[in-house]
C-alpha positions in Angstrom: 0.0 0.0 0.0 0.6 3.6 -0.5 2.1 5.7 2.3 1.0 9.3 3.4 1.6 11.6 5.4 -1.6 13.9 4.8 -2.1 16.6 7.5 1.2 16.7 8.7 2.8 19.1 7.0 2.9 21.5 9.7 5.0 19.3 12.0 8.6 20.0 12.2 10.1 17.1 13.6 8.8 13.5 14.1 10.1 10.1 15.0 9.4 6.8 13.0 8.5 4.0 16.2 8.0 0.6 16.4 4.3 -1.1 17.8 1.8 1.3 19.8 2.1 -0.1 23.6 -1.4 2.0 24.6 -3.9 3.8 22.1 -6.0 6.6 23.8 -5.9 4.3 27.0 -6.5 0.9 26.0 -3.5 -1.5 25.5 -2.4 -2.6 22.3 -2.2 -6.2 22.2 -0.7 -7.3 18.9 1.2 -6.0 15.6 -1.3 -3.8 15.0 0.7 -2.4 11.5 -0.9 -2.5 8.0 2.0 -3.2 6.7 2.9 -6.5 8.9 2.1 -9.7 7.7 3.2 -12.3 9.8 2.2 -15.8 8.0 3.9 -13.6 5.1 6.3 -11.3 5.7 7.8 -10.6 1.9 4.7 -10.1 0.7 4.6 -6.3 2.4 6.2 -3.9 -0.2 6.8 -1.3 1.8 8.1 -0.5 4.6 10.1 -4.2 5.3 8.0 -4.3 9.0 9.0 -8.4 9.6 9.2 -8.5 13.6 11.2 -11.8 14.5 10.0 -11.4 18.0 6.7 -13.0 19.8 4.8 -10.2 20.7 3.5 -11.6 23.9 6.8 -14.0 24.7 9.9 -12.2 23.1 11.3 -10.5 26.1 14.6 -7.8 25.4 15.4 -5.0 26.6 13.1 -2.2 25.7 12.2 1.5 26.0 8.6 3.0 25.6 7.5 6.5 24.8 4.2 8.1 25.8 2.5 10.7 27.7 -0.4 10.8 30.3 -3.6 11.5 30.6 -2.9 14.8 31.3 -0.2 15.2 28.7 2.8 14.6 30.7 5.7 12.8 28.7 6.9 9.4 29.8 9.6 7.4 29.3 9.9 3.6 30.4 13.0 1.9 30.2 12.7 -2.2 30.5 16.3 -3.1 31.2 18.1 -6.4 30.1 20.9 -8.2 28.8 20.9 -9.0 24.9 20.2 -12.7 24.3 24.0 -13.4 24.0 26.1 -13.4 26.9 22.8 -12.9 29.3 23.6 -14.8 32.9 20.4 -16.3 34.4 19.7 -15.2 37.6 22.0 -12.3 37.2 20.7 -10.0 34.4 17.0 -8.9 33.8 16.2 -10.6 30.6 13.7 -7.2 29.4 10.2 -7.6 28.8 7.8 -8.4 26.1 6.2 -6.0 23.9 3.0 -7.5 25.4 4.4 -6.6 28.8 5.4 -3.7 28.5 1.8 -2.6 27.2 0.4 -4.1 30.0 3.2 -2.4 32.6 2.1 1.1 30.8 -1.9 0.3 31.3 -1.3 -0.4 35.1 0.7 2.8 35.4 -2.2 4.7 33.5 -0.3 6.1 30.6 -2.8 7.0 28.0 -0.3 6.9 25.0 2.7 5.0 24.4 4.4 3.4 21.7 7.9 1.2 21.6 11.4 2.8 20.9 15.1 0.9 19.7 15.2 -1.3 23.3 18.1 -3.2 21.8 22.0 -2.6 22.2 22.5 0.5 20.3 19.3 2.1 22.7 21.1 4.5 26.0 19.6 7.0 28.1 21.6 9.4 29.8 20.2 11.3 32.7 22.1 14.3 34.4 25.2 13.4 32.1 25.4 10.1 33.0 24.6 6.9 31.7 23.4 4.6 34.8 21.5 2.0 33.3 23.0 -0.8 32.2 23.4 -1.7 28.2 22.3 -4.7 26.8 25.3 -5.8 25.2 27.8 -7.8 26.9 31.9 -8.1 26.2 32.6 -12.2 26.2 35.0 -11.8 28.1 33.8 -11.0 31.2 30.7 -10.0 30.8 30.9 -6.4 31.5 28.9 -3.6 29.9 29.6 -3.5 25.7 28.2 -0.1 24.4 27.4 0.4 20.8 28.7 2.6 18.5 25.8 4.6 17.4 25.6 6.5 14.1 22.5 8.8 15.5 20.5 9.8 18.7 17.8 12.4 19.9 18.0 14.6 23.5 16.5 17.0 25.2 
């Protein structure tokens, strides 16, 4: 299918996002893209949308995007270790998409949709980077950061 962008022309700057989490307060609870075709993924011209994640099982590391009732923004980071090099019992293994819809619905976030929650994802708060990165050295297991080639802040 065609796609437009009628009626927002006036916008100066806009993100392209994964999934909606939560829709005018009710949670989201599968691809909801016209563009995704699961049972058949190339046969979606445009954009290539083929998620080779569960929706309600594949659990990563995440970060969600949204705003309240009331407007405020919110930001929800789901921390974890990347599927390689992730110790059991040691690191948080993330969250489902599905899960972190339902985690924004029982925090009452009215809109929120899913952001990069993979390696290359950081968030920096007061100049400093606290949360850990999915990525892992093989070493020994310590934080791996990834070389990023863009990034947003406020």
């Amino acid at each position: 299918p065609e796609v437009s962008y009628c009626g927002l022309e006036e916008l100066r700057f806009a993100v392209q996002v994964g999934n909606s989490a939560v829709r005018n307060g009710r949670e989201t609870k599968d691809f909801i893209s016209q563009f995704y075709h699961f049972l058949k993924p190339w046969t979606v011209s445009y954009p290539p949308t083929f998620y080779p994640l569960d929706y309600k099982k594949g659990r990563a590391p995440r970060i969600v995007f949204g705003e309240a009732k009331d407007g405020r923004p919110v930001c929800l980071w789901f921390e974890g270790a990347g599927k390689f090099n992730y110790r059991p019992k040691e690191d948080s293994c993330g969250a489902s998409l599905s899960e972190a819809a339902a985690i924004c619905m029982d925090l009452g976030i009215w809109n929120a949709v899913h952001l990069d929650g993979g390696g290359s994802a950081q968030i920096i708060f007061e100049g400093k980077r606290e949360l850990m990165v999915s990525d892992r050295n093989a070493e020994d297991f310590s934080e791996a950061e990834r070389a990023i080639s863009m990034g947003i802040y406020i």
